[in-house]
C-alpha positions as CSV (number, residue, x, y, z in Angstrom):
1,X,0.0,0.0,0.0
2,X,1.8,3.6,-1.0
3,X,1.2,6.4,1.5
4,X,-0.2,9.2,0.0
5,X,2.7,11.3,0.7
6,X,4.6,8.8,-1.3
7,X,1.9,8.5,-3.9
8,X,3.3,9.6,-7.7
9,X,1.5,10.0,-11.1
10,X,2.2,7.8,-13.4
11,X,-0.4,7.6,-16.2
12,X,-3.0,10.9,-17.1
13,X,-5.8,9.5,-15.1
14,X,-3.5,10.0,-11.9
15,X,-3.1,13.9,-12.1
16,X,-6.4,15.7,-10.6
17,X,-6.9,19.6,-12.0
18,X,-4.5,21.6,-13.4
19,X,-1.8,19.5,-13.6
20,X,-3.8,16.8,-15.4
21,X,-4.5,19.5,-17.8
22,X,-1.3,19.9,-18.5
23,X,-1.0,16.0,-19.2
24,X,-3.6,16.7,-21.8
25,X,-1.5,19.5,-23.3
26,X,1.9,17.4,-23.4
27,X,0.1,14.2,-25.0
28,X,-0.8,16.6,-27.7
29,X,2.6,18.0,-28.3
30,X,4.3,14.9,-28.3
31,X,1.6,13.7,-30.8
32,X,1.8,16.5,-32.9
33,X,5.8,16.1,-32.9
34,X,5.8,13.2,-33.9
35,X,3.0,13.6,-36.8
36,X,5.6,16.6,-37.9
37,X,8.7,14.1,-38.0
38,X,9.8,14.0,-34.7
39,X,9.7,17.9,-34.2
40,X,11.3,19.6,-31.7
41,X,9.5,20.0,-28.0
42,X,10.3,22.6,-25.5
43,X,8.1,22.8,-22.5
44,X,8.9,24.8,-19.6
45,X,7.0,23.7,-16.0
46,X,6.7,26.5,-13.8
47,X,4.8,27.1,-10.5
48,X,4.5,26.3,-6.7
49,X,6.4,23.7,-4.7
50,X,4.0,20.5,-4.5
51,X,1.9,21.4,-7.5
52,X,3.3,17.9,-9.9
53,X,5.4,19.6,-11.6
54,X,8.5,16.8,-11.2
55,X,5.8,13.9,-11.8
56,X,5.0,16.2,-15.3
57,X,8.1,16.0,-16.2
58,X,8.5,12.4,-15.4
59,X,5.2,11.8,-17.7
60,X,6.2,13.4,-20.3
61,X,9.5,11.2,-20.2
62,X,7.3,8.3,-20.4
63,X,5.2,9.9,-23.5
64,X,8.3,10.3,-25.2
65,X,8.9,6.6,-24.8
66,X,13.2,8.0,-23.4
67,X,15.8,5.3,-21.9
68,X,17.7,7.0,-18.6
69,X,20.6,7.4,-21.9
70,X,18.1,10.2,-23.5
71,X,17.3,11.8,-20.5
72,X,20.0,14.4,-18.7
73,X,19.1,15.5,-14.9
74,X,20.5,18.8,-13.0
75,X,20.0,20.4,-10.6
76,X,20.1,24.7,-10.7
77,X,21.9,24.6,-7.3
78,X,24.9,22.3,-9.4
79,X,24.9,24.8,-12.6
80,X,26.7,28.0,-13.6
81,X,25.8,30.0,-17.1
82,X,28.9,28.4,-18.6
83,X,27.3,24.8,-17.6
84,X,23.7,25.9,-19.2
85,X,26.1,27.4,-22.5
86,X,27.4,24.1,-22.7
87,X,24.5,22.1,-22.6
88,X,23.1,24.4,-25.3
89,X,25.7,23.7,-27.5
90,X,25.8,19.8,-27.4
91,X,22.0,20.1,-28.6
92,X,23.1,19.9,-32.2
93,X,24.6,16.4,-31.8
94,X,22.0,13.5,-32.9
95,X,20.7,11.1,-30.0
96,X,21.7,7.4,-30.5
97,X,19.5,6.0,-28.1
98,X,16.4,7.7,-29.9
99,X,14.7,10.5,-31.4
100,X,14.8,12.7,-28.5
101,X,16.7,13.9,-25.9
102,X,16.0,15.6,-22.9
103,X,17.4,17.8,-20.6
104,X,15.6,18.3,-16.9
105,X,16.7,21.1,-15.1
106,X,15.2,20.7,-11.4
107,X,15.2,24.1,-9.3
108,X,16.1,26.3,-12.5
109,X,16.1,29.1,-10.6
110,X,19.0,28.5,-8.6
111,X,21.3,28.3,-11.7
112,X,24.3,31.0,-10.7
């Protein structure tokens, strides 16, 4: 039995309000990406502590069908603007693991 403070969102029907509406609104992107070749997909989740916005992200990984080889995690408190530069430049390089890859940046507004 899970605890409901340990409880996490897996599927759409587990979100309740907003954030289920924002489910909605990244199974259409991703559908739409991929009925436009695999387009590019740049989501920014923004809000209150506690509001789902970690399990979003963890969803949408899931959408996007990404291996733990597609999917890069930071944390802001760990990056400097030279870091984020970086990272923007390797973005040109092709993923081999897929036909995404993502980059999850946890507490971006601690990047210094």
């Amino acid at each position: 039995m899970t605890l409901p403070t340990q409880f996490r969102p897996t599927s759409l029907e587990d979100f309740i309000g907003s954030a289920r509406r924002v489910g909605e609104l990244l199974q259409r992107a991703v559908k739409d990406a991929r009925a436009a070749g695999n387009a590019p997909i740049k989501i920014l989740l923004n809000g209150e502590a506690g509001i789902g916005k970690s399990a979003l992200a963890e969803f949408f990984i899931k959408l996007l069908g990404l291996g733990k080889w597609s999917v890069k995690k930071y944390s802001g408190t760990d990056l400097d603007i030279d870091q984020i530069r970086q990272i923007a430049a390797d973005f040109h390089y092709k993923d081999i693991f897929g036909d995404y890859r993502l980059v999850c940046v946890e507490e971006a507004d601690l990047i210094r």
